[in-house]
C-alpha positions in Angstrom: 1.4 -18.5 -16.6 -2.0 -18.1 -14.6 -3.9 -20.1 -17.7 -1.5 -23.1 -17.2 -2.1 -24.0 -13.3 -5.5 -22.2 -12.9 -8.8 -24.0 -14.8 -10.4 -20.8 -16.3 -8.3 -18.1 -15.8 -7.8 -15.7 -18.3 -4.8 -13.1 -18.8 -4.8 -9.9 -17.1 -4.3 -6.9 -19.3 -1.7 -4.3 -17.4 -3.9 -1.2 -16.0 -3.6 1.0 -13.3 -6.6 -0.5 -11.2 -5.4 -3.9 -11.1 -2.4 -4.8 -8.1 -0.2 -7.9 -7.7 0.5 -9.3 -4.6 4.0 -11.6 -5.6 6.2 -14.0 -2.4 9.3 -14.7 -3.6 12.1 -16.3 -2.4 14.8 -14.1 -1.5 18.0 -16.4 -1.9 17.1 -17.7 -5.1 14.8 -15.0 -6.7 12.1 -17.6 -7.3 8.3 -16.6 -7.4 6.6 -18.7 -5.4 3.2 -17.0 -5.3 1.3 -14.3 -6.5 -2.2 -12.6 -6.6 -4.0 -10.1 -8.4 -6.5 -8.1 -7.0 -8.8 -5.5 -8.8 -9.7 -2.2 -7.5 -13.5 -1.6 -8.1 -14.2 1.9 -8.5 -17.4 2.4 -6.3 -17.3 6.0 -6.6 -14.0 8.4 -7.0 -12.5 7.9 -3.6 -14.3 4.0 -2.3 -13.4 1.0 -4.1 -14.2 -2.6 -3.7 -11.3 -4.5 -3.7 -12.1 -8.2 -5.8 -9.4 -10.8 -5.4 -9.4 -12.3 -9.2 -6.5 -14.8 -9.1 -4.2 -16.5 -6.4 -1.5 -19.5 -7.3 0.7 -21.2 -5.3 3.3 -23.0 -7.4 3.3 -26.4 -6.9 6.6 -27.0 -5.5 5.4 -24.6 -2.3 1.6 -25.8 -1.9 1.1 -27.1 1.5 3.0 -24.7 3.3 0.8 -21.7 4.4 1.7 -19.3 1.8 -1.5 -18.9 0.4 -3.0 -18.2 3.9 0.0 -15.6 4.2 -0.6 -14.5 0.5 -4.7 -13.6 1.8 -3.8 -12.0 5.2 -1.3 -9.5 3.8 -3.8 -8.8 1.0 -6.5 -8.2 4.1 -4.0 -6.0 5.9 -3.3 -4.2 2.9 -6.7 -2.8 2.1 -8.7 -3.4 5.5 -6.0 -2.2 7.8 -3.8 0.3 5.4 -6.3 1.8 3.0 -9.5 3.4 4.3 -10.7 3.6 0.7 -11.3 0.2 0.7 -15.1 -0.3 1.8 -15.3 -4.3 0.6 -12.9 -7.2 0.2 -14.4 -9.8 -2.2 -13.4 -13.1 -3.7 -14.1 -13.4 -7.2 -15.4 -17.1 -8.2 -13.6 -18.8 -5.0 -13.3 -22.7 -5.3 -15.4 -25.0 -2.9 -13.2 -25.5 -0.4 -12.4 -21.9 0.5 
């Protein structure tokens, strides 16, 4: 799905360093965003997590869920995982 709305994106082969971050709506079950974040192995214990791929389906742009999509990935590894040394975006667009 990611190679249909994103320009460049390429599929993700399933692997145990690589998390999704998913918003759903609960009343109907529909995704409505998701991320994928890999964990960067820096040494054994300290990774870098890079934030590869984030989509907002169109019919739920324009209403904060990608800003709500980022901070819970920030709260998971800044505030939750001390492992986590650096959050980076990989190849961000312009505006963000």
């Amino acid at each position: 799905m990611l190679p249909f709305f994103i320009d460049g994106a390429s599929q993700i082969e399933p692997g145990m360093f690589w998390q999704y971050f998913l918003i759903y709506d609960k009343a109907t079950g529909a995704l409505m965003a998701l991320a994928s974040v890999f964990e960067a192995h820096i040494t054994g214990e300290m990774v870098r997590a890079k934030v590869s791929q984030v989509l907002v389906l169109p019919p739920y742009q324009r209403l904060g869920l990608g800003t709500l999509l980022y901070s819970h990935i920030y709260d998971h590894y800044r505030l939750n995982s001390p492992k986590c040394i650096e959050i980076v975006v990989e190849d961000s667009a312009d505006d963000f």
